[in-house]
C-alpha positions as CSV (number, residue, x, y, z in Angstrom):
1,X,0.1,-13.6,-26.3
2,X,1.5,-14.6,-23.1
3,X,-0.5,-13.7,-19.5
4,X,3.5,-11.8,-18.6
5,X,2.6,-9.7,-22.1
6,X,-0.9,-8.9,-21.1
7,X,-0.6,-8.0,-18.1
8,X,2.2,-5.2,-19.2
9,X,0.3,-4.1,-21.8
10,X,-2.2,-3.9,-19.3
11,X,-0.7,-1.4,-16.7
12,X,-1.2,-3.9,-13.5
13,X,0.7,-2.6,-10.8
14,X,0.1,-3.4,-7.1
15,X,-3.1,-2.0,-5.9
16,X,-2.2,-2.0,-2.7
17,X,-0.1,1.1,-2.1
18,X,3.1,-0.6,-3.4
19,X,2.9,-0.3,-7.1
20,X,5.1,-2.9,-8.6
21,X,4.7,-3.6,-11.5
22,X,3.0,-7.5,-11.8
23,X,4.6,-8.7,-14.8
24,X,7.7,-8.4,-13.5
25,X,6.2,-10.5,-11.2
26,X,4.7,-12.8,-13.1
27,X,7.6,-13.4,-15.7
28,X,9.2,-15.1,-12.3
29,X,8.6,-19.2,-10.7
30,X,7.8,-19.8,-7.8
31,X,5.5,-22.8,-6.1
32,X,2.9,-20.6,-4.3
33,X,0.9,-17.5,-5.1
34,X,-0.7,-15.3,-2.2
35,X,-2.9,-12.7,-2.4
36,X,-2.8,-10.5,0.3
37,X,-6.5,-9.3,1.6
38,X,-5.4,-8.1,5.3
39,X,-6.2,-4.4,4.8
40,X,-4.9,-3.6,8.4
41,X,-4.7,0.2,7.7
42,X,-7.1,1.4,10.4
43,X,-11.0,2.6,8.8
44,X,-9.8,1.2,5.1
45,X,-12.2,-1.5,3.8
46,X,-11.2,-1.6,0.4
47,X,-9.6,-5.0,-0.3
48,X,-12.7,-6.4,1.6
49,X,-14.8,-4.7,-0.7
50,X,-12.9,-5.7,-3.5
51,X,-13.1,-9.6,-2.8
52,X,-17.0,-8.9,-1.6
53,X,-17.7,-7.9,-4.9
54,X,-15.6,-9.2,-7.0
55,X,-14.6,-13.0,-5.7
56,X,-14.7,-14.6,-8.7
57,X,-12.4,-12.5,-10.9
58,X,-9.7,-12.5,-8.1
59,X,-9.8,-16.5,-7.9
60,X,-9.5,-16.4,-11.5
61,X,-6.7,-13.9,-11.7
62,X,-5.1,-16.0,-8.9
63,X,-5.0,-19.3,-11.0
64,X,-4.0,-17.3,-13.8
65,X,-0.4,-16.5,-11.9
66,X,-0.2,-19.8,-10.7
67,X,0.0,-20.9,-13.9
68,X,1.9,-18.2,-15.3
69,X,4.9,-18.7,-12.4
70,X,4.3,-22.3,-12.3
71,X,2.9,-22.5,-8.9
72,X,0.5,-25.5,-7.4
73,X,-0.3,-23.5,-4.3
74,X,-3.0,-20.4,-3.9
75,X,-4.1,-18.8,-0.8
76,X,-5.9,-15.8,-0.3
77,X,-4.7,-13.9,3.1
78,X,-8.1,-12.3,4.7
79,X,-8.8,-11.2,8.5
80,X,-11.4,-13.7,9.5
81,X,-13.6,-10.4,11.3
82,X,-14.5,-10.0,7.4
83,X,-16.8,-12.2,7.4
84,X,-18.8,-11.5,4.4
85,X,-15.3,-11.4,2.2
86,X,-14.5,-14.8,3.6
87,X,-17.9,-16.2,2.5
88,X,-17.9,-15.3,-1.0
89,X,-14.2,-15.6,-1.4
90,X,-14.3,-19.3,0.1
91,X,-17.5,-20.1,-2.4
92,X,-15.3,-18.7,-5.4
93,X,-12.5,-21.1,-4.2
94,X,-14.6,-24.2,-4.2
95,X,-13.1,-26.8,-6.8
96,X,-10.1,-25.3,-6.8
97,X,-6.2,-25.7,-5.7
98,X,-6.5,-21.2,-4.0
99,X,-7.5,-21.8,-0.3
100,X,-8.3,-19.1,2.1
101,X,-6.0,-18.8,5.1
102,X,-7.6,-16.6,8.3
103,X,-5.5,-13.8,10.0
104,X,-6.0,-12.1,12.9
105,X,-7.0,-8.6,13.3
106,X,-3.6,-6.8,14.1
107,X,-1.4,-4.6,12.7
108,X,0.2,-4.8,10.2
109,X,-0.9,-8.2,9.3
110,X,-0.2,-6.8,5.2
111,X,3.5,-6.8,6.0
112,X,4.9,-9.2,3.5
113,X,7.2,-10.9,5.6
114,X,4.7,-11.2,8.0
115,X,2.0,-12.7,5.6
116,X,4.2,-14.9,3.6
117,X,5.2,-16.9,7.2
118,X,2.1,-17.1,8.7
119,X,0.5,-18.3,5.3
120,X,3.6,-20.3,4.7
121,X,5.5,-21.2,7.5
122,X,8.4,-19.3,5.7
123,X,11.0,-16.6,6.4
124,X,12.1,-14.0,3.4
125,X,15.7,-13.7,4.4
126,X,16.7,-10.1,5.8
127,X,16.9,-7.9,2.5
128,X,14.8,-10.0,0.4
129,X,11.7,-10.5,-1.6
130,X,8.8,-13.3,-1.1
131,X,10.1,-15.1,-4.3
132,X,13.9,-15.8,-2.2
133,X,11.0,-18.5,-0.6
134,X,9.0,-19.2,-3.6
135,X,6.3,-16.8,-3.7
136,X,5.1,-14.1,-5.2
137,X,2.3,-11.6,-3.5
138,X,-0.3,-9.4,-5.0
139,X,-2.7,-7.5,-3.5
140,X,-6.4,-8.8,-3.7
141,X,-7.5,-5.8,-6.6
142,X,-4.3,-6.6,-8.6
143,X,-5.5,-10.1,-9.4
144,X,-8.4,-8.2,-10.4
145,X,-7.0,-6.5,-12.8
146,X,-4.9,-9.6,-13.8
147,X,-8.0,-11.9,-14.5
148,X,-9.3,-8.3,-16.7
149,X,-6.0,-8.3,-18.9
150,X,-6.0,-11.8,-19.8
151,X,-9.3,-10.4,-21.4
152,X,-7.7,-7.4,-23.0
153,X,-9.0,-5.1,-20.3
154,X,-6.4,-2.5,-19.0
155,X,-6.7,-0.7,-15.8
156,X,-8.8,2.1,-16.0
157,X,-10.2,2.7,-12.4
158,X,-9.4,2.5,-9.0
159,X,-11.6,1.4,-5.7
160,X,-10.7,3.5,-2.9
161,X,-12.1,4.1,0.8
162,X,-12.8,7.5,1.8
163,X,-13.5,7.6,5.8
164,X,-12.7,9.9,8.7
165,X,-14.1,13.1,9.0
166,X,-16.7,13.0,6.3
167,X,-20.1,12.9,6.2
168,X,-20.8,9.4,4.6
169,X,-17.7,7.2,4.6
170,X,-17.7,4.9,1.9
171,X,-15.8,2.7,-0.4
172,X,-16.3,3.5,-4.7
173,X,-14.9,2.9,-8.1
174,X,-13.5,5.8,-9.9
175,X,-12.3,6.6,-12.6
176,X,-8.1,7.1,-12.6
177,X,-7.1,10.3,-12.3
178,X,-10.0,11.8,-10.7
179,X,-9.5,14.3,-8.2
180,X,-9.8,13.6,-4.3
181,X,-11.9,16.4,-4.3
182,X,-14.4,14.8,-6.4
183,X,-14.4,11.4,-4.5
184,X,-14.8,13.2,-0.6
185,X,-17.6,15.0,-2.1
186,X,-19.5,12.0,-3.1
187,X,-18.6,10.7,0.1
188,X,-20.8,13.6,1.3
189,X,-17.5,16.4,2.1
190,X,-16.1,17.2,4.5
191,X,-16.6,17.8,8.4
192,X,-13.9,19.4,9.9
193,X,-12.9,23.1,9.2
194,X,-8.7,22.2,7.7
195,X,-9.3,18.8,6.2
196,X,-5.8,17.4,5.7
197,X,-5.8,13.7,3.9
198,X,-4.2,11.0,4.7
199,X,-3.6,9.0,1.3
200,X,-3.1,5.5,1.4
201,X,-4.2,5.1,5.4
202,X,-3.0,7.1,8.9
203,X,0.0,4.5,9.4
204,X,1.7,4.4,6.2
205,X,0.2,7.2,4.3
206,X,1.2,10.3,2.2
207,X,-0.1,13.3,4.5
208,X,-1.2,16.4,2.3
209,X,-4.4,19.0,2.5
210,X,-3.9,19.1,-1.3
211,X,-7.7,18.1,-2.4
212,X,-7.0,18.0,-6.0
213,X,-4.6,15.4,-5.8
214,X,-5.2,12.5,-8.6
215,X,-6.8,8.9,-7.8
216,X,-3.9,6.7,-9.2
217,X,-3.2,3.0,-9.1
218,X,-2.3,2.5,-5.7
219,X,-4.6,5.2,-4.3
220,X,-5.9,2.6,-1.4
221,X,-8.1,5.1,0.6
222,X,-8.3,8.4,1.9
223,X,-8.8,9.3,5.5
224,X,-9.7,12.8,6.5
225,X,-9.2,14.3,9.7
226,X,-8.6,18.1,11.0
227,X,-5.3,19.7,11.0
228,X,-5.9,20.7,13.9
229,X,-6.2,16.6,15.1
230,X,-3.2,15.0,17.3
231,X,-2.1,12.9,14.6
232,X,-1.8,15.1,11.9
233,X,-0.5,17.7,14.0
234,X,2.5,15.0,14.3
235,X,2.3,14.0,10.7
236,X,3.1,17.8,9.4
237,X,5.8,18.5,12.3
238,X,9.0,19.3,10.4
239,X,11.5,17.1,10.3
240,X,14.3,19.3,12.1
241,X,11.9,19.2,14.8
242,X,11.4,15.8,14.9
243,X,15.3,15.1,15.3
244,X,15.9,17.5,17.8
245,X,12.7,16.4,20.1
246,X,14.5,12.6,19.5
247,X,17.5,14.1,20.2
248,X,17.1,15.7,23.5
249,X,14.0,13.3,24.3
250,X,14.8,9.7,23.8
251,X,15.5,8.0,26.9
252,X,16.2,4.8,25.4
253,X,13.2,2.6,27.2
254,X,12.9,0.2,24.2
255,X,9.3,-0.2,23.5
256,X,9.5,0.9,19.7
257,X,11.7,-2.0,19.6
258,X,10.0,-4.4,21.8
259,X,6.5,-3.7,19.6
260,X,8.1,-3.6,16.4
261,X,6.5,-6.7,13.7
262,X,9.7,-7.0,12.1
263,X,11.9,-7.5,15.3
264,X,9.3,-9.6,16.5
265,X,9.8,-11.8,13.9
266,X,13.2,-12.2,14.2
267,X,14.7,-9.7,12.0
268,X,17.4,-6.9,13.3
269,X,15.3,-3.9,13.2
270,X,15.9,-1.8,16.8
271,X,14.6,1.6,16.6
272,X,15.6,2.7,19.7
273,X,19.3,1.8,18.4
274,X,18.3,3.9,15.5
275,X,17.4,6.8,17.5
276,X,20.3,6.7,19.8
277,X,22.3,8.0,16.5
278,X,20.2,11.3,16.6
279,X,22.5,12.1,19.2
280,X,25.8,11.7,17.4
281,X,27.3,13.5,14.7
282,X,29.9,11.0,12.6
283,X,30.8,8.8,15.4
284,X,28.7,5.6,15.8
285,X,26.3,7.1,13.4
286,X,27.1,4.7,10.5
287,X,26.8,1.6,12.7
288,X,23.6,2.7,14.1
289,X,21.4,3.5,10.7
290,X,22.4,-0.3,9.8
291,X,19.3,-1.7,12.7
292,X,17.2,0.2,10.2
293,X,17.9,-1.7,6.9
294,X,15.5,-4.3,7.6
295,X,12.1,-1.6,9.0
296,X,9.2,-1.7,6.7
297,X,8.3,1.9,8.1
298,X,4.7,0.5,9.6
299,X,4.9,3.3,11.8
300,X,3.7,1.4,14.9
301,X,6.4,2.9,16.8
302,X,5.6,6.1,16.3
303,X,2.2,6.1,16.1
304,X,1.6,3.3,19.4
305,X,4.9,2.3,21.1
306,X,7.2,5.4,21.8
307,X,5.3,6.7,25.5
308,X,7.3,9.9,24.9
309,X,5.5,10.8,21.1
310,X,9.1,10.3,19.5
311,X,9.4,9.7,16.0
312,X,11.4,6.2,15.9
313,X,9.8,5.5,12.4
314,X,10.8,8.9,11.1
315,X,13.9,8.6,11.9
316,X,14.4,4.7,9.9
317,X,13.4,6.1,7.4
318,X,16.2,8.8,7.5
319,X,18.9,6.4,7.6
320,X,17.4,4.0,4.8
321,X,17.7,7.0,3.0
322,X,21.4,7.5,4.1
323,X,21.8,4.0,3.4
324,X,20.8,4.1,-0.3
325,X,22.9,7.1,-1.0
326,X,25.6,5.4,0.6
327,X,25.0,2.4,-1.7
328,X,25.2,0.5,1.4
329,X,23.6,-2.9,1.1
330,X,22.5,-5.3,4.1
331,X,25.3,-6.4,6.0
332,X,23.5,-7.4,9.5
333,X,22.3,-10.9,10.6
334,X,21.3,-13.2,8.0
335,X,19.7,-15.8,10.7
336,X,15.8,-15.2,11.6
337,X,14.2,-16.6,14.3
338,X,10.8,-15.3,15.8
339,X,10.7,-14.0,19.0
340,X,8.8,-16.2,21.7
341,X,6.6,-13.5,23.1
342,X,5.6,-12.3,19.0
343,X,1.9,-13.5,18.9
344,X,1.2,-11.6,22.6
345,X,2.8,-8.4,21.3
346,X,0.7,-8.4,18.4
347,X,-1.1,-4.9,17.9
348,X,-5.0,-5.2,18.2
349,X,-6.4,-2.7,15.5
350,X,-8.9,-2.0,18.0
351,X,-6.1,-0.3,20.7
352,X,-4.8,0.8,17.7
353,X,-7.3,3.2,16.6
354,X,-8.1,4.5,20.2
355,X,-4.4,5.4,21.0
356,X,-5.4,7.2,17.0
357,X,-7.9,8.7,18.7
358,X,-10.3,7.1,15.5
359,X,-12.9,5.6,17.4
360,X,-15.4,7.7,16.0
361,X,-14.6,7.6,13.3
362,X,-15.0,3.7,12.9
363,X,-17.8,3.2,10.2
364,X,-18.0,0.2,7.5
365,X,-17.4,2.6,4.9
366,X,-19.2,-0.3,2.7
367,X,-19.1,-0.4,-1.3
368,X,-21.7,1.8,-2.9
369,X,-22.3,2.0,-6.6
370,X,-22.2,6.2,-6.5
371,X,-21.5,6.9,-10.1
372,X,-17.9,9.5,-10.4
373,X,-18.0,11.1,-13.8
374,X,-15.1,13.7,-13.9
375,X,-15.8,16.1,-17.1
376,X,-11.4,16.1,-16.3
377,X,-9.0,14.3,-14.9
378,X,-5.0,14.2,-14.5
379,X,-3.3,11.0,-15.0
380,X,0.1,10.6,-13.3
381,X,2.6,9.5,-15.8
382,X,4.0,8.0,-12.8
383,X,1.5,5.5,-10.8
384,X,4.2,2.5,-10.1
385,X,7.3,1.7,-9.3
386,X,10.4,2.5,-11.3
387,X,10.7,5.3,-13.9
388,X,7.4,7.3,-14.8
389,X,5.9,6.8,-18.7
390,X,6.7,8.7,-22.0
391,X,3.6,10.5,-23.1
392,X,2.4,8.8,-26.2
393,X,-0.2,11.6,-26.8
394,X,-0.4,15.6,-27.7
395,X,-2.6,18.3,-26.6
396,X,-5.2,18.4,-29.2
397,X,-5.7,15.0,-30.3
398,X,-8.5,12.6,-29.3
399,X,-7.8,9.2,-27.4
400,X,-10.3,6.4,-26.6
401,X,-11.3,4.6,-23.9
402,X,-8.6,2.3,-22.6
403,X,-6.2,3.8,-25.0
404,X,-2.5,4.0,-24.4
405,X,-1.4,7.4,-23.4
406,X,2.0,6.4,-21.5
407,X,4.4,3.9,-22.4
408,X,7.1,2.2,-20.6
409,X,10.5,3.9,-21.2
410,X,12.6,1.4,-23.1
411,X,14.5,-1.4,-20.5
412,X,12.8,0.2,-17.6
413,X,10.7,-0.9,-14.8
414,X,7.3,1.0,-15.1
415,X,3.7,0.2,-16.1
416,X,1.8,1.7,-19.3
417,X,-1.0,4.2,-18.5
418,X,-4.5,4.5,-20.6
419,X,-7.3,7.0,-21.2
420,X,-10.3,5.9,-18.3
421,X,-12.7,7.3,-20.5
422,X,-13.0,9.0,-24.3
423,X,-11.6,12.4,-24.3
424,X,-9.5,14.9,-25.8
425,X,-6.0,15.5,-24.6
426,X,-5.9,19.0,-23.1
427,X,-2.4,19.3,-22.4
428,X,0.7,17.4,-21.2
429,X,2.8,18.0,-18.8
430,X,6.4,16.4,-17.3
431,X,4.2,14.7,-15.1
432,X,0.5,14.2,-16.2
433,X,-1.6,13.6,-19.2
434,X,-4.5,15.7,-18.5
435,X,-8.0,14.6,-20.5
436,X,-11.0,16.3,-20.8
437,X,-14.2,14.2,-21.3
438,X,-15.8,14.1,-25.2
């Protein structure tokens, strides 16, 4: 069986919040392979954990999709301030062709295009994907998971971070479909009065103060803060309040644009442009939404750039919407060329979390083997990219551990879900299969 065929079988999607699924990936060519260990989400740590830990098996899955894609080149994208993930990565690299490659500690170093041309020297072109340049990107846990397929091991937990406002930040392995109720509490619970969660990290997260939400594939951390707390009070601001603050607010200084990662590497992404549409109805409107196309919605304008507390980011990812329903594809500049100033306009995590306000909530949040045994869990028929599973189970019957219960609808893009642990099926829904433990 091929490593393309194991892998699907396998359910390896991208661990890092994308969820793609990696055969596709894999069934590709390309001359290098990079697997992407920045982690710049402020008070995550769990790709460093991951590559701590577990070295060896990313190395191997690494060599196992360079040979799948026929590439000759590895490298392995980690901030140098992780020391202790560069050491035992770098030993599990000796006598190989996978070679570690040191970033800086900005944000948002994970950007794809941002990774692939300082690992590379290469620029995607506007609209496109790594492989348009020859390479193909995981995330450090998906090669993981790869190097656990080729041995007939499908993905049945998930390492997350769970930092902020709890009593013992900490990075753990769960099982999928556990509840992020049960994974705060064995980071201690809770501190704050209103927890609401950031899923995924306070940049690019899902914000919700549902606790019982389901670990899944690309669940990379949890931070809790207060509702109550500046940033979520922004977060959960509705978005016809957002527009009309834009609207009546934006004075068109520039510094969303001027900060932004992807302008600053030469692509045309202006969010102020963006924002001066909020004050149009039809006219203009159209030709304004098109200087979002290319935003990767890091949310570093919002978040650290706009000096009024706009929402520049918020408002991208509006007209990327508008643009999709539109069926409108990438017409803007097809040359890129970084901008001189780029490397001193780089975002220090550091002033990143104090403008956050997240100072003190800055802890290592290091591995720990705290054992998660859920007597239930939910598993999202849905926990990658394209078109969620068809349940291959029924309330009532028994399923082992690693077994199947959701299969890839035929000729879609998706990734095949299995049982974490042995259980009985207690029901299934549209969008879970929910298990409880024999």
């Amino acid at each position: 069986m091929s490593l393309v065929e194991q892998v699907r079988q396998a359910g390896v999607v991208g661990a890092g919040g994308g969820g793609f699924p990696t055969h596709v990936k894999l069934a590709a060519r390309a001359d290098t392979v990079i697997a992407n260990g920045a982690e710049c989400e402020p008070l995550l740590h769990k790709d460093a954990a991951v590559m701590e830990r577990q070295a060896v098996e990313m190395v191997r899955g690494i060599r196992l999709a360079m040979e799948a894609v026929g590439a000759n080149t590895g490298i392995v994208g980690i901030k140098a301030k992780n020391k202790q993930a560069v050491a035992a990565v770098q030993a599990a690299c000796q006598d190989t062709t996978v070679k570690v490659h040191l970033l800086g500690d900005y944000y948002p170093a994970g950007d794809e295009y941002d990774l692939v041309h300082e690992a590379t020297g290469r620029l995607i072109p506007p609209g496109g994907i790594p492989l348009n340049v020859g390479v193909v990107v995981c995330n450090v846990e998906t090669f993981v998971n790869i190097a656990a397929a080729a041995e007939g091991r499908p993905v049945l937990d998930k390492t997350l971070t769970i930092a902020g406002a709890v009593r013992e930040p900490k990075t753990l392995t769960v099982p999928l479909g556990t509840s992020l109720r049960e994974c705060i509490a064995a980071a201690g619970g809770v501190t704050v009065p209103h927890p609401v969660l950031a899923i995924g990290g306070m940049m690019m997260g899902e914000t919700t103060d549902d606790l019982d939400r389901p670990v899944g594939k690309t669940t990379g951390g949890v931070i809790v803060l207060d509702r109550a707390h500046h940033v979520m009070e922004r977060k959960l601001k509705p978005a016809r309040e957002r527009n009309a603050i834009g609207k009546s607010a934006c004075d068109q200084c520039r510094y969303c644009t001027e900060l932004c990662p992807r302008y600053l590497l030469g692509y045309a992404v202006e969010p102020h442009q963006v924002m001066r549409s909020l004050a149009f109805t039809s006219t203009g409107a159209a030709h304004f939404n098109e200087w979002a196309a290319m935003c990767c919605s890091c949310g570093l304008c919002t978040l650290f750039a706009c000096p009024e507390e706009l929402y520049p980011k918020e408002a991208c990812d509006q007209s990327k919407a508008e643009l999709r329903q539109a069926n409108q594809k990438y017409a803007g500049p097809t040359t890129v060329k970084p901008h001189p100033l780029r490397d001193g306009r780089r975002t220090p995590i550091k002033a990143l979390m104090k403008k956050l306000n997240l100072a003190q909530y800055d802890h290592p949040a290091h591995w720990e083997p705290t054992k998660v045994t859920p007597a239930r869990v939910a598993l999202p028929l849905k926990q990658s990219a394209g078109a969620p599973c068809q349940p291959l189970v029924r309330a009532g019957e028994t399923v082992s551990a690693g077994q199947a219960v959701g299969a890839i609808p035929d000729k879609a893009l998706g990734a095949m879900v299995h049982a974490p642990f042995a259980a009985s099926v207690a029901e299934v829904t549209a969008t879970h299969v929910i298990l409880n433990r024999s």
